[in-house]
C-alpha positions as CSV (number, residue, x, y, z in Angstrom):
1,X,2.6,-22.6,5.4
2,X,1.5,-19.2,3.2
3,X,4.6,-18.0,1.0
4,X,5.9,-14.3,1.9
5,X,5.0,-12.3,-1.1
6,X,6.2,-8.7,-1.4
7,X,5.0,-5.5,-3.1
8,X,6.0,-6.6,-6.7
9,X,4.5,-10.3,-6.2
10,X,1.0,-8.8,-5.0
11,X,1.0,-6.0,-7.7
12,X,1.6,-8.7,-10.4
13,X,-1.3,-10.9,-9.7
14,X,-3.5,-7.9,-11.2
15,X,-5.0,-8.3,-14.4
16,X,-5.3,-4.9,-15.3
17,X,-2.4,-2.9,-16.4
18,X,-4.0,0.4,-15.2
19,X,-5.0,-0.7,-11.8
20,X,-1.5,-2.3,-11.2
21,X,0.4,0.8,-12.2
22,X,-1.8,3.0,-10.7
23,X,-1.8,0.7,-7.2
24,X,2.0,0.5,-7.9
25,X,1.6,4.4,-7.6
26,X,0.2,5.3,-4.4
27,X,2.1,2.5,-2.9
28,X,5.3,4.0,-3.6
29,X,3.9,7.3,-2.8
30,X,3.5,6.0,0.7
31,X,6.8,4.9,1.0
32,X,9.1,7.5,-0.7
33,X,6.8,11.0,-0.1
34,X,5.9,9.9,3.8
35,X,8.6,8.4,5.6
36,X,7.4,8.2,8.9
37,X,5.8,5.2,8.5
38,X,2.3,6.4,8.9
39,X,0.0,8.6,6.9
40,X,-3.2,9.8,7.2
41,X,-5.9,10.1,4.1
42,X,-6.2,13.0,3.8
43,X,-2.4,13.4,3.6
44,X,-2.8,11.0,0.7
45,X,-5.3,12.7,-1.0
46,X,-4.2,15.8,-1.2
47,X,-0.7,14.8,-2.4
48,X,-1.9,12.6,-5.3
49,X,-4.5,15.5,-6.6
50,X,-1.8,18.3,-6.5
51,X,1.5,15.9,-7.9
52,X,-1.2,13.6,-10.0
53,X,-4.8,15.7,-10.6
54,X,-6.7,12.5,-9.2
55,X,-9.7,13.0,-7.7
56,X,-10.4,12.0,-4.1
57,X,-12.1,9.3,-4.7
58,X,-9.7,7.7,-6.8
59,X,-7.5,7.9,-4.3
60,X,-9.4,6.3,-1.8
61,X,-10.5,3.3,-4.2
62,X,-6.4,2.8,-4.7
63,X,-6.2,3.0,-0.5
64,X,-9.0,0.8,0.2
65,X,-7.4,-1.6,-2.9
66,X,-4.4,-1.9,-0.9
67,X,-5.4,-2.2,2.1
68,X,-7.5,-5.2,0.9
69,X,-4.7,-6.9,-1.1
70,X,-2.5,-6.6,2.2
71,X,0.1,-4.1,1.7
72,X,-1.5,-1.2,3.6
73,X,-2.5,-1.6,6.6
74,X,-5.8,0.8,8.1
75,X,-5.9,1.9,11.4
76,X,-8.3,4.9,13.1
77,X,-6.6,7.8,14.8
78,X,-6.7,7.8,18.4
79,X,-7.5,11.2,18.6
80,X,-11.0,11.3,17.0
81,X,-11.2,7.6,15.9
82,X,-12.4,8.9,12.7
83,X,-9.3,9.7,10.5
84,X,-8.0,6.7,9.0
85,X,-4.2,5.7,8.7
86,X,-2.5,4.1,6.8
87,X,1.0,2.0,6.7
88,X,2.9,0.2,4.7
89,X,2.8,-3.4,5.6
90,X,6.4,-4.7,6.4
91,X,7.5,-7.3,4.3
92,X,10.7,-8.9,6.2
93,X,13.8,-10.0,4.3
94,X,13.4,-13.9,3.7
95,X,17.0,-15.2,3.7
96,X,17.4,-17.9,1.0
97,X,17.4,-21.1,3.0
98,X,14.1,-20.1,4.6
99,X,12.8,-19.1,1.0
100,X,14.0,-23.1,-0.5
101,X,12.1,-24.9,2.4
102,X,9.0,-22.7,2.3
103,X,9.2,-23.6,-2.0
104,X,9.6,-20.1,-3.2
């Protein structure tokens, strides 16, 4: 059985002290600056170049970064099935008896 990791967990198993603060960044971006859940890219980009100055592609390094470590998640829009949108994957509360028998 996999073990539950959470944001912290993922963002520690990065070398690079840059890339992890900078990951840590957007991620908490997401969550505190765009509450609703989900966020489109553009949304994303344009927040982190005016609060930031980071180019767009920087910012969509980060996105795609999360999104293959696991905690983003990337959907299209239904609208044009273009735009892509992001959320932040859930990670459920583990209460402690569940966290001794899976050996966290």
């Amino acid at each position: 059985m996999s073990r539950l990791k959470g944001l912290w967990t993922i963002l520690g198993d990065i070398d690079d002290p840059g890339e992890r603060e900078e990951l840590a960044l957007v991620a908490t971006a997401i969550q505190v600056h765009f509450p609703d859940g989900a966020v489109r890219e553009r949304s994303v980009v344009e927040f982190m170049a005016i609060r930031f100055r980071w180019p767009a592609s920087r910012t969509r390094r980060r996105l795609d970064a999360l999104v293959s470590l696991g905690v983003l998640r990337c959907t299209r829009d239904l609208a044009d099935n273009w735009t892509k949108v992001f959320q932040v994957v859930d990670r459920p509360h583990v209460p402690a008896a569940a966290a001794v028998e899976l050996g966290a």
